[in-house]
Structures are given as structure tokens and as C-alpha cells.
C-alpha positions in Angstrom: 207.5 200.8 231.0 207.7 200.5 234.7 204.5 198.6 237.3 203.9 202.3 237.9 201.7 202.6 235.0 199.8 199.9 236.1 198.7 200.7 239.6 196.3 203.9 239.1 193.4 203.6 241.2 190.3 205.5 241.0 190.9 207.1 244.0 194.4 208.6 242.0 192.3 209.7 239.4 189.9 211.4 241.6 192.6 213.3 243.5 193.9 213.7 239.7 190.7 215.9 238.7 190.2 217.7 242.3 194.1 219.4 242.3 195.4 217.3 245.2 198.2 215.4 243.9 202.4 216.7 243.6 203.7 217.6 239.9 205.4 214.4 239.9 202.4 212.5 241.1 200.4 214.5 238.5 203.0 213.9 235.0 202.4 209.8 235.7 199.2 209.8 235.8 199.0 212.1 232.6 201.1 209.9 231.4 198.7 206.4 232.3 196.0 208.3 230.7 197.6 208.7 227.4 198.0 205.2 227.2 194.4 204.2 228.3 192.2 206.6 226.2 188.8 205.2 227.7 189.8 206.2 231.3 191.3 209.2 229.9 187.9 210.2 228.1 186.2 209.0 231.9 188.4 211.8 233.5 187.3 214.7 231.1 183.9 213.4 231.9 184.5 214.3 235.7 186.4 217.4 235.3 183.7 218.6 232.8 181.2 217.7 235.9 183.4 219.4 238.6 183.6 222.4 236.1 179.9 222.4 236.0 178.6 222.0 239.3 181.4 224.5 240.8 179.3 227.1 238.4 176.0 225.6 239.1 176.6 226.2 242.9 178.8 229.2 243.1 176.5 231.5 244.7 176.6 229.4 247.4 180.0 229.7 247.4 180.2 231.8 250.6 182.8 231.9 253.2 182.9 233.2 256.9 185.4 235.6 258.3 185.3 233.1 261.3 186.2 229.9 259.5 189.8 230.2 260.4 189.4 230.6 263.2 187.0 227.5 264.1 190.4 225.9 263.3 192.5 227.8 265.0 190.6 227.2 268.1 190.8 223.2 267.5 194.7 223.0 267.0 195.2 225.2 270.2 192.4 222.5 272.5 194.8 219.6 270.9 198.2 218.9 272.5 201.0 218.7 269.3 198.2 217.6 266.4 199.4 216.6 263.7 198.5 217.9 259.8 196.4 214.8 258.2 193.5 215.1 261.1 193.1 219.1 260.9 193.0 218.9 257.5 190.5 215.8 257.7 188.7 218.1 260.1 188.6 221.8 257.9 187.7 219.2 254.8 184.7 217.6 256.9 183.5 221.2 258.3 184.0 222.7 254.9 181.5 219.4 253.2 179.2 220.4 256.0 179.1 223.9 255.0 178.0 223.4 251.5 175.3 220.4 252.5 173.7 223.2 255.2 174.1 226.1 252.0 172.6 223.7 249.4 170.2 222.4 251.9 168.9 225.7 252.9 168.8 226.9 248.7 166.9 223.7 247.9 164.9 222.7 250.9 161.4 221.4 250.4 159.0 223.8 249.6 155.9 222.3 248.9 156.3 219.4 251.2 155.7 221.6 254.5 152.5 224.2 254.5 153.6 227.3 252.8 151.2 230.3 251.7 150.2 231.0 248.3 152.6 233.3 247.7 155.1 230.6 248.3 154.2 228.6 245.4 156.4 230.5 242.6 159.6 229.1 244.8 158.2 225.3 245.2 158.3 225.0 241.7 161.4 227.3 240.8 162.9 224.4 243.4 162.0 221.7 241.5 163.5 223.2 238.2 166.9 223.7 240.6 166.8 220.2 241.7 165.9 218.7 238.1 169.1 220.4 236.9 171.2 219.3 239.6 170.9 215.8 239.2 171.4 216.1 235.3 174.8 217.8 236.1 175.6 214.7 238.8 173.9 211.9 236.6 174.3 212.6 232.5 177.9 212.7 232.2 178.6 209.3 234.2 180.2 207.1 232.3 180.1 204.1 233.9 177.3 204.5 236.5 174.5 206.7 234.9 171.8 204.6 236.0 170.9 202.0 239.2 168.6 199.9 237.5 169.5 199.7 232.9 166.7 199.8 230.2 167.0 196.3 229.9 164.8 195.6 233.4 161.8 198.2 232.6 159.0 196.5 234.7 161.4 196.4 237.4 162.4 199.3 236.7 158.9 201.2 236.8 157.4 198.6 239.8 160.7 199.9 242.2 160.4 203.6 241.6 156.9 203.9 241.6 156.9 201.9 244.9 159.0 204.1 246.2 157.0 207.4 244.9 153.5 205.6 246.1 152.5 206.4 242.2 151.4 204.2 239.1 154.7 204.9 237.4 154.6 203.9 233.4 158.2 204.8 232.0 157.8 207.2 228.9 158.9 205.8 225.3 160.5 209.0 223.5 161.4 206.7 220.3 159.3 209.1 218.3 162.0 212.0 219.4 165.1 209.9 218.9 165.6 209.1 222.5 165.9 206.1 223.8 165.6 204.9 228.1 168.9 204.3 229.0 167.1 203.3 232.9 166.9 205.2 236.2 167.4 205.6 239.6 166.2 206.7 242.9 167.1 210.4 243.7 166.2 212.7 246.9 163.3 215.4 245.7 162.5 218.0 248.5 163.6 215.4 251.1 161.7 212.6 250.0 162.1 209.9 247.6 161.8 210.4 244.0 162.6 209.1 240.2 164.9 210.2 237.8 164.8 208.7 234.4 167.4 209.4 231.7 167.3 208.9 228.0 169.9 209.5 225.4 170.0 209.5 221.3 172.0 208.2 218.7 174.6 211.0 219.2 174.9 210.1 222.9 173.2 213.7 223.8 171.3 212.7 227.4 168.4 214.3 229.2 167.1 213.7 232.4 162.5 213.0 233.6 162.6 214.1 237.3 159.6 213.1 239.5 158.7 213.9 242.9 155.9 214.1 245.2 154.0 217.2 245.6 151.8 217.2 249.1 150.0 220.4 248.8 148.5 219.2 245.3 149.1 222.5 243.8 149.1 222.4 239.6 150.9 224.5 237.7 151.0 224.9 233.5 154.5 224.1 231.7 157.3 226.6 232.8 160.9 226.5 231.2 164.2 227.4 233.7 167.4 227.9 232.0 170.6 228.0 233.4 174.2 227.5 232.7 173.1 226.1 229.1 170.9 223.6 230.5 166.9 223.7 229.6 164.1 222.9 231.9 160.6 221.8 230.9 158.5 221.4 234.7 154.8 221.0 235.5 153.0 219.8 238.8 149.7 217.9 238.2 147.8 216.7 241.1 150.9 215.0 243.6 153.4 214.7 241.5 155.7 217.4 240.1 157.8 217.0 236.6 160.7 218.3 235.3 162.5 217.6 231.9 165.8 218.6 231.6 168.7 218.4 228.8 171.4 220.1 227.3 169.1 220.5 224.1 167.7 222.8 221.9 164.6 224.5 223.9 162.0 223.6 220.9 162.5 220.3 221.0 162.8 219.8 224.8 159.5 221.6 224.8 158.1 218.2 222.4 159.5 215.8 224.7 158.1 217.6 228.1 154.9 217.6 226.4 155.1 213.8 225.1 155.6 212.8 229.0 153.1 214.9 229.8 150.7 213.2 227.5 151.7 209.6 228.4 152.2 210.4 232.5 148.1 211.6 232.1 147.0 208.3 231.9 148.8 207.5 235.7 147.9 208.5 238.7 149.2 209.1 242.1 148.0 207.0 245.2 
């Protein structure tokens, strides 16, 4: 065994999952992994997320005939560049792209005035966003969570701070979840909750909370999509959404038994 196997960084393994190391590069970090299984099992995790989102998003997927030609232009305005910085550059412009395509798909809706007829999308965006963050968040291995199950009233006090809202965390015990904690995730451009809970089996879903402005109200709607269910409501200023990589029956029960204990807050 050579010091080789024992200088993989993260970073490596990233550029591992994402394609962008040589065939030599690639065989010895296959071959670190085989002999540290829990890393190992931390890379399928990522390449199971990459694999997901790259579906989740792919109708954003869009290029522009001009693209190449944005580049063009810059290496002809530089004198001799070199690779690394156009590359740097396309990689930058191309990050840019997709934050203006998923900024445009998921933009606030009910945070600026919209007409009634509006409305359907608001809450078709909140299902969208829900299921985003499950496919960022629930297969994180190490970092799932910003504040653990183990500093609930901390936990509750931070978030609903942050949502100006009498946040009590749901107990799901009856269901066979359990909190696993939460953190603080952008909802329609503003700050919002996501709490995640997991069974015995280590299946995870996601509560997302955000605030709702217009004070619309809507009854229980369901959003599938790529395998994942959605259970989302909007009562009074605060829109909900439960998703999980469950059966839809049972999702249903747990949407319904946050409902039932979120009736008792209120929003400020």
C-alpha cells in the first residue's frame, strides 16, 4: 500500500462523482473506496443525488445557439489566455445559467400580488420547492440537518424566529418517524423551515414551511414526481408541504398529523 491511498480529499471525491478526473486518477480512488466502505457508501449517496436532481431539473436543461460563442468572443478580447481561466469562466456562466432557469421556474409566486388565476401556480411552486430540497437534503449523509433532534427548543425558537411564526416541531412517533432536526432553507425568496424525519429503516421525509403573504388557503393537494410524493396545504400565512419517498397512503397520515398539530400555532 502506497501514502496515495491515504490522501483523498473530498474535493477528489467530488470531482470523482461529477466525471472530472483522468482514468488513472479515477482507478485509485476506486480503489480507496473499496477499502473505506463508509466513504464508499457516502459517494453512492451523491451520485444517487446528482442522478436525481439532473432528472428533477432537466427541463431546464436548455442551451443557447449563442453560448459558444459568448466564449469565443472572450478568448479573442484576451491576449494568449490560457485553458484553466476560460474554463473557470464557461463553468461560472454555465452555474449562472441554471440559477436564472431555476430562478425563473421557481420564483415567488405568492409573495408579489398576483391575480386569482395565479394561485394554482403559487401552490404548484411550493410542491416544486418542497421536493427540491428533499432531493438536496435526505440523502446527506453526514450533514442532513443544521441544528440535530437533540436541541428541539432551540431548534423550534431559531426557525420560527426566522419565519415570524409560533413554530411547535411535529412528533410523528405514532407513524414510526422520528425528528432527525432541521434547518433553514430559502422558500419563494424568503426564509423558511425544513424539518426532516426518518424511521427505523432509515426511509426520510422532509415538513417544508414558508411564508404565504397573500393569505390565500388551500385544501390538501398531492404532487408527484420522479417517485417522490407531496402532501401541501396553505392555512392563513404559512404554506406546508410533506414530502417523502413513501407510500402515498401513508404520507397522506403524516401530512394530515402535521396538519392537526400545526392548528394549534399561529403565524405573527
Amino acid at each position: 500500500m502506497t501514502d496515495d491511498f491515504d490522501t483523498v480529499s473530498e474535493d477528489e471525491l467530488h470531482a470523482y462523482v461529477d466525471g472530472h478526473l483522468s482514468e488513472p486518477e479515477r482507478e485509485r480512488i476506486e480503489t480507496w473506496l473499496k477499502m473505506h466502505p463508509a466513504e464508499a457508501e457516502e459517494v453512492r449517496q451523491w451520485q444517487a443525488q446528482a442522478a436525481a436532481l439532473k432528472q428533477h431539473f432537466a427541463a431546464y436543461a436548455r442551451s443557447d445557439a449563442s453560448d459558444r460563442q459568448l466564449v469565443i468572443a472572450h478568448s479573442r478580447s484576451t491576449e494568449a489566455p490560457s485553458v484553466a481561466p476560460l474554463l473557470r469562466r464557461a463553468a461560472a456562466a454555465l452555474l449562472i445559467f441554471v440559477a436564472g432557469a431555476l430562478t425563473g421556474a421557481f420564483a415567488p409566486r405568492f409573495v408579489a400580488p398576483v391575480d386569482p388565476r395565479a394561485s394554482t401556480t403559487a401552490v404548484q411552486s411550493l410542491s416544486e420547492q418542497a421536493q427540491s430540497a428533499f432531493l438536496v437534503y435526505a440523502s446527506e449523509v453526514r450533514h442532513p440537518v443544521e441544528v440535530g433532534s437533540d436541541q428541539q427548543a432551540h431548534l423550534a425558537t431559531w426557525l420560527g424566529k426566522r419565519l415570524d411564526y409560533d413554530l411547535k416541531l411535529p412528533d410523528l412517533s405514532t407513524l414510526g418517524f422520528s425528528l432527525v432536526g432541521g434547518r433553514l432553507v430559502p422558500v419563494n425568496g424568503t426564509a423558511g423551515a425544513m424539518l426532516m424525519y426518518e424511521d427505523a429503516t432509515g426511509r426520510r421525509l422532509t415538513v417544508l414551511l414558508g411564508r404565504n403573504p397573500q393569505n390565500r388557503e388551500t385544501s390538501f393537494r398531492f404532487a408527484s414526481h420522479a417517485g417522490l410524493e407531496t402532501f401541501y396545504w396553505i392555512d392563513r400565512e404559512i404554506g406546508y408541504a410533506v414530502t417523502g419517498d413513501v407510500a402515498r397512503d401513508l404520507l397522506k397520515k403524516i401530512a394530515e398529523e402535521c396538519y392537526r398539530q400545526f392548528e394549534g400555532t399561529s403565524a405573527s
